[in-house]
C-alpha positions in Angstrom: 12.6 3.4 -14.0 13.4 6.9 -15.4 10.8 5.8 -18.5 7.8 5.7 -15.3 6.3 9.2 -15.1 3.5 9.5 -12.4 0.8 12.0 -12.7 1.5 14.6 -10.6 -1.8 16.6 -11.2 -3.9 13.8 -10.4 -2.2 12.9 -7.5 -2.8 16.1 -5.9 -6.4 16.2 -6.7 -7.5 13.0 -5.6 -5.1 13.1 -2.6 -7.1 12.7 1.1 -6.9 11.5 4.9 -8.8 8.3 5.6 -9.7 6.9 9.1 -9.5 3.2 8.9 -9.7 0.7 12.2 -6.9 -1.9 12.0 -9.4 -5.1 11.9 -9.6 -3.0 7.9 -5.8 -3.4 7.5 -5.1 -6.6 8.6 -3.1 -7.1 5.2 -1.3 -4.1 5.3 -0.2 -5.4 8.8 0.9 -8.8 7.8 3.0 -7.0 4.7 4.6 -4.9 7.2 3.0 -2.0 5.3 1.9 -0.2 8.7 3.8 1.7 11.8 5.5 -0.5 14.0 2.6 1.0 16.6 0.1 -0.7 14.7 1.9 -4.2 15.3 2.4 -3.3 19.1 -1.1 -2.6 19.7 -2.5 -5.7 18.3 0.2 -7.6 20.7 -1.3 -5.4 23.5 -4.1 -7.9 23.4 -8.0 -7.3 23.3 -9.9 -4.6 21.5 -6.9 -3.9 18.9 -8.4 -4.2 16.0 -10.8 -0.8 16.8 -7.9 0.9 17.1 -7.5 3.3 14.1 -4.7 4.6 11.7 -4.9 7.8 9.4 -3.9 7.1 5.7 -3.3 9.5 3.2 -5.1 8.0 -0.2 -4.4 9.0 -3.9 -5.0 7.8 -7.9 -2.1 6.3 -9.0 -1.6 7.2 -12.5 1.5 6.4 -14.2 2.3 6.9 -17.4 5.4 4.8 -19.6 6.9 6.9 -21.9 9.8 5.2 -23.0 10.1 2.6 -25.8 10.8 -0.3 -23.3 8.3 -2.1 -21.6 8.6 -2.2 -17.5 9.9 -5.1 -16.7 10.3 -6.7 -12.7 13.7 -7.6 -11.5 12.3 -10.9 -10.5 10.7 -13.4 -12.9 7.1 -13.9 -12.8 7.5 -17.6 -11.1 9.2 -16.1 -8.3 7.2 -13.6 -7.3 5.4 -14.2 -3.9 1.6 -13.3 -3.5 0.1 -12.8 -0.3 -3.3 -14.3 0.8 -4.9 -12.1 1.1 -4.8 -10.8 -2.4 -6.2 -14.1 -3.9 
């Protein structure tokens, strides 16, 4: 991965907080991609999903400078896709 060189400059320009409720990150939640707070609130029961969470947003911009191309540890056929990305 040493070939992977992220943007540094652009990543501190477009960085900023976002307020989103969780009914937004629903995905994020089923990835386990949030606090372990978000998941006990929505087993708290009713009105979870107005509940928010602060996220810090950026540009991802990476650049590969090596002469290899990036290649996944896993084969394509084995990687798993979530739902809620189809």
């Amino acid at each position: 991965m040493a070939d992977l060189v992220p943007d540094h400059y652009e990543l501190a320009r477009s960085a900023h907080l976002e307020d989103k409720q969780l009914f937004f990150l629903q995905c994020a939640m089923e990835e386990n991609c949030l606090a372990a707070s978000a998941v006990v609130a929505q087993e708290s029961g009713y009105g979870w999903h107005l509940e928010t969470r602060r996220l810090m947003r950026f540009t991802a911009r990476i650049v590969n400078q090596g002469d290899e191309a990036f290649r996944p540890f896993l084969p394509k056929e084995n990687w798993v896709w979530h739902g809620c990305h189809m």
